[in-house]
N, C-alpha and C positions, 0 to 999 in steps of 0.2 A: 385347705383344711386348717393348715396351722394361722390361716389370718382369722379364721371362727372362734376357734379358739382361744386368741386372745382376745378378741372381742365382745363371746360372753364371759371372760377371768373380770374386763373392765368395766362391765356393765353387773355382774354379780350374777351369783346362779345358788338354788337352791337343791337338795336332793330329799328327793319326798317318797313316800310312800300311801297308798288309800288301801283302805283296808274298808270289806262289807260285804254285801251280795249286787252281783252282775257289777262290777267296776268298769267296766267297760261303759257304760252311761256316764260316766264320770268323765274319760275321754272322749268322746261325743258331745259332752254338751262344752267342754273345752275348747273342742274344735270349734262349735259354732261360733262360740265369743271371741275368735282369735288368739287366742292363748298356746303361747309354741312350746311346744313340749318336744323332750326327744329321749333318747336310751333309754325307751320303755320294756319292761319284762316284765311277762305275768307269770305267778306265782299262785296257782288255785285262787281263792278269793283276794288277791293281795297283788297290788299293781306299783311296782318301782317307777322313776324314772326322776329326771329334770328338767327345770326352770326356769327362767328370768327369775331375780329377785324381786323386780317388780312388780311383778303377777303372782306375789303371795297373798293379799286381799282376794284377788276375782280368785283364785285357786278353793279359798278357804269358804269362799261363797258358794263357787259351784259343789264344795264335797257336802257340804250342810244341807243344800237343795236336794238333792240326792240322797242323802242318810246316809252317806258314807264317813268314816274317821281317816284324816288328814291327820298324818304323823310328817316333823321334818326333822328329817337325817341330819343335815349338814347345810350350811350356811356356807358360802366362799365365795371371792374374789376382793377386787377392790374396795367398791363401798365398804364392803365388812373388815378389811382390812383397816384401810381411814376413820373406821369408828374404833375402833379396838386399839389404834394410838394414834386417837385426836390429837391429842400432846405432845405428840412427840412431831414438831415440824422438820426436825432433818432428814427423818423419812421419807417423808412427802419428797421434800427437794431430790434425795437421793433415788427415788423413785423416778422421776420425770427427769433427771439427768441418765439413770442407766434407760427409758425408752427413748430416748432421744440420741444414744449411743448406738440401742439394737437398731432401731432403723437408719440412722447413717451405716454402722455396717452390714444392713442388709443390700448396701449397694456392693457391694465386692463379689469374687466367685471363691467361693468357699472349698469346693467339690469338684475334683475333675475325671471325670470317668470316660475310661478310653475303652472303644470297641476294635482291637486290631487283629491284622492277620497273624499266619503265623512267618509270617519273612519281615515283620516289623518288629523293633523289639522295641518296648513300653519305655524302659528309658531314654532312650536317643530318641522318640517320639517328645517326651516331654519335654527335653532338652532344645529339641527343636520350635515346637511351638510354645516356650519361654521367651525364644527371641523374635517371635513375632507377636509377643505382646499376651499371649494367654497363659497364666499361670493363676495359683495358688495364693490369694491375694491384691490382683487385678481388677481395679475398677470398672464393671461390667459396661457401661455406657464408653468406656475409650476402647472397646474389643469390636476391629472393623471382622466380622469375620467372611463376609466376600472376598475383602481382599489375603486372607488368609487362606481359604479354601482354594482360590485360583494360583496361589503362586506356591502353596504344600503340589498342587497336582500338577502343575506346571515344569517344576524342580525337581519331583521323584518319580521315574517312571515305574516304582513299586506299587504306586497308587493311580487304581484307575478312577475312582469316585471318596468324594470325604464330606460326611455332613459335622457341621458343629448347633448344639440346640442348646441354647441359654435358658435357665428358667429359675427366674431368682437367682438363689446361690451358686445353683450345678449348674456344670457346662461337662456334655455328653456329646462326644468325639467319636464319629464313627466312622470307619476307615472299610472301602471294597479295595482287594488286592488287583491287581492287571497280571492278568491269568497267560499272557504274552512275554511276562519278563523272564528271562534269564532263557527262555528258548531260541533255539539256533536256527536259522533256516534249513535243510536237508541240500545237498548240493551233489551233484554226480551220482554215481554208483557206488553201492558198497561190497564191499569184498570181506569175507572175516573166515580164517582159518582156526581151528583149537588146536594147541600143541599143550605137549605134557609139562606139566608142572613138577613131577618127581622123577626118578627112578621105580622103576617094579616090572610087576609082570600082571599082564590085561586078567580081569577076569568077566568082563561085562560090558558090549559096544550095545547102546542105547542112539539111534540116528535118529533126528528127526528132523533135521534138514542139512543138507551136505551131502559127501559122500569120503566114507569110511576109510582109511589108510592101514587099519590094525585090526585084527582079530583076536579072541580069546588063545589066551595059552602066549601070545610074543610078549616078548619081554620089549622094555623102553626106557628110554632115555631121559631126560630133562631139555625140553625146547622141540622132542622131538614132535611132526605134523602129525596127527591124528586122525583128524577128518579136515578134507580141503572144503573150499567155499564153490567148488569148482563142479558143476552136476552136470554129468555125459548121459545124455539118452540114445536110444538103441540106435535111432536115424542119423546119428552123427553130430548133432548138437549140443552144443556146449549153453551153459547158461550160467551166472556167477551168482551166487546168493551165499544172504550171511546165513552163517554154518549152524546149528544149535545143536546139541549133545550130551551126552553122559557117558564117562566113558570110566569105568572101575578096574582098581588097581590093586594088588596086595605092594603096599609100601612098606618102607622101616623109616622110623622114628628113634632119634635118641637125644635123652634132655640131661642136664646138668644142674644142680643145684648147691650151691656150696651156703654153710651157715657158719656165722663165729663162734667161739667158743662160750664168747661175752656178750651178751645182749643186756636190753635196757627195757627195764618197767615203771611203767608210772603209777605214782602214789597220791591221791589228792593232800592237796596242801592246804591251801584259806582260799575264802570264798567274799568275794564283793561286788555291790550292787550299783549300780551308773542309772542314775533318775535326772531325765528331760523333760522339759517343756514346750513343744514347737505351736509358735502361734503365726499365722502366715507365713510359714518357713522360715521366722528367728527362733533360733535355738535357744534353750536359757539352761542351765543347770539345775535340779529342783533338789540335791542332796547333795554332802560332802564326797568327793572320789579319793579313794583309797586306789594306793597303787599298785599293781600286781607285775612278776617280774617271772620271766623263764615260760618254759611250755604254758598254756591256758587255753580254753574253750570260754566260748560268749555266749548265752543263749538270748536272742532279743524279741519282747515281747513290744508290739505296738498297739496303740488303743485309742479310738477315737473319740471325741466327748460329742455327745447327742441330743437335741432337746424335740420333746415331741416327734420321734419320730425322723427328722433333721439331723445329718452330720455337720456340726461345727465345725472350723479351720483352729481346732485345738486336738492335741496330739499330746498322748504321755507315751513314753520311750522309756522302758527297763531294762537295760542289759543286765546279765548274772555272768560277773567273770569267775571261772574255776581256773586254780591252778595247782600243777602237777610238779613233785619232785624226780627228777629221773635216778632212779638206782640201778644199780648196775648186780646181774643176776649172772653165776657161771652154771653154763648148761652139762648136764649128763646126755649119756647119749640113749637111754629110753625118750629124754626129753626133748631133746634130737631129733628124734626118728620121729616125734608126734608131727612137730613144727615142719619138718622137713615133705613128711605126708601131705599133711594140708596146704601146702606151696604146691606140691605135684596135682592133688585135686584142683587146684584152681587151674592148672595148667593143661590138664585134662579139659574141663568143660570151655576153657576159649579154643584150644587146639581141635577138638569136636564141632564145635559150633561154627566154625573155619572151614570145612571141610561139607562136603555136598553129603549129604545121609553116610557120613565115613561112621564104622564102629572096629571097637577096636578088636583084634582077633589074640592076640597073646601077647603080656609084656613082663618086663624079667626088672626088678626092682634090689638096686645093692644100697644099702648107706655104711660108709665106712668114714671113720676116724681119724682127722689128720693132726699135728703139733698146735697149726693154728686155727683148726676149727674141725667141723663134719661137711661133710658132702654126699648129696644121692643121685647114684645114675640110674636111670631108665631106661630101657629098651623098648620099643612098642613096633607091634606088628599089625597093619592097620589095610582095612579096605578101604578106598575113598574114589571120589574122584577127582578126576585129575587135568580135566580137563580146564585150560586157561583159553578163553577169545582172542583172539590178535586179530584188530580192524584194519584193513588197506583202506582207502578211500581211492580209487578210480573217479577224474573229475573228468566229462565227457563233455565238458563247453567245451573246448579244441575240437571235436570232430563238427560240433555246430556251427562253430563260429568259419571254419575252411571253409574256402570259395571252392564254387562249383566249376568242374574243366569240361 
């Protein structure tokens, strides 16, 4: 589409309008004479659209054969360019040097768009096929990509399939994962006991596969067996399977939190702006850099330059540095007890989220005041469970591999 385009910019195009009854005759007898028309909309009696410039004669003929009124909007491209500054020859020149520019670099790859998994990460992808010759300013005609594709899937057993599709500028990398990697083969028999994670006492044996060591009401230990991996049926048989369970507990929790007296708050300070130019990956500077010094945040904004619809291998890069003075602020212990809370909430929802449906049953909360700082203890009284897997592996090639007596 973008080669159309510039082809009617150089050959010139018109924008018209016919105005009368039934216009649509108007485009019909257009048609019959060969006259290419396009972006037509009707408007009630009123029909938009464009031209060739050089089908403003046969245009103006067929709207008069018709009794139709030919209105023209707009005049554009080259010819109307070259007439509007006949005189001026360094245009000219500079014209047919910048299209002789666009189409030498329309040999390079402008665009590189990666379709990857998620065990691939986008930069060591690029990094990677940089050094086999595809990057971000690589002459399109010197990219073997057979021999790229067989020696990316040769070299990474991450990758089970990879296409690369050249088109013009973009080159569009598309990556299937090997759905094989990073799995183990399974070997022998597995054995898996659950033993307790805390201290407490049972309130809740949930079995579903195993067989049970503890009931409601005992108390337990830390490490101690729970449920074995070990399943006896009434006939005497023994069969070893991994264990699965829930097994709830009333535990105790206690957490410590100490704060200074002195803490530190930031104050924005100055603010300065970092302007780049990236044109096939040379970086250029496009503003003065001011320097900022101490704490700061960067916020970077990236922007691509587009023509038609087309991303260009041009790049504007604005960083915005903020920087912070650190002052130094001494705490009360209302103000204390806030900060100190909000430390224990966070410690609450990972300490929860930890834990298999745990919720908490009662907890006793002191903050008290020391020479060089505050501190808050917590007590918490918690259901949870308690249950931890512990895997044996059992490998039974030894009994296969012994010779028969």
């Amino acid at each position: 589409m973008i080669v159309v385009s510039i082809l009617r910019w150089l050959i010139g195009r018109i924008s018209f309008a016919v105005e009368g009854r039934f216009p649509e005759r108007f485009i019909n007898l257009c048609a019959k004479n060969g006259i290419n028309l396009w972006g037509l909309r009707g408007e009630g009696e009123r029909i938009t659209g464009c031209a060739r410039l050089t089908d403003l004669r046969r245009l103006e003929d067929a709207a008069k054969k018709n009794g139709h009124r030919l209105v023209i909007e707009k005049k554009s491209g080259l010819p109307v360019m070259l007439k509007k500054h006949r005189t001026r020859c360094g245009l000219l020149a500079g014209l047919i040097i910048s299209l002789g520019l666009w189409f030498y670099a329309s040999g390079f790859i402008w665009n590189i768009t990666l379709r990857l998994p998620d065990t691939i990460n986008e930069y060591e992808m690029r990094a990677t096929l940089r050094e086999y010759g595809l990057y971000e300013g690589a002459w399109a005609k010197s990219i073997n990509v057979d021999s790229i594709t067989d020696s990316l899937c040769a070299g990474d057993k991450r990758i089970s399939w990879m296409t690369i599709n050249i088109s013009g500028t973009d080159a569009e990398v598309n990556i299937s994962p090997n759905l094989s990697y990073g799995t183990k083969k399974r070997e022998g028999i597995i054995l898996s006991n659950m033993v307790s994670a805390a201290d407490g006492t049972v309130t809740r044996v949930n079995v579903y596969n195993g067989t049970a060591e503890v009931r409601a009401g005992d108390g337990i230990r830390r490490g101690q067996l729970l449920v074995s991996g070990v399943m006896e049926y009434t006939n005497g048989t023994s069969v070893l399977a991994n264990s699965r369970a829930c097994v709830y507990a009333k535990t105790v929790r206690s957490v410590k939190i100490e704060l200074p007296k002195t803490v530190y708050e930031y104050e924005p300070d100055r603010e300065a702006e970092k302007k780049d130019v990236s044109l096939f990956g040379l970086c250029l500077p496009a503003a003065a850099r001011q320097a900022l010094y101490g704490e700061r945040t960067v916020d970077t904004d990236r922007r691509q330059l587009s023509l038609l619809g087309h991303g260009l291998p041009l790049y504007f890069t604005c960083e915005k540095h903020r920087s912070y003075i650190k002052k130094p602020v001494e705490l009360k212990l209302p103000q204390a007890e806030e900060l100190l809370k909000g430390k224990l909430a966070l410690y609450e929802l990972f300490m929860l989220s930890q834990t298999n449906k745990g919720r908490v049953l009662n907890k006793r909360i002191t903050v008290k005041e020391k020479p060089d700082g505050f501190v808050l203890e917590a007590l918490y009284e918690l259901e949870e469970d308690v249950c931890v897997n512990t895997v044996i592996r059992l490998d039974d090639r030894k009994e296969q591999e012994a010779p028969a007596r």
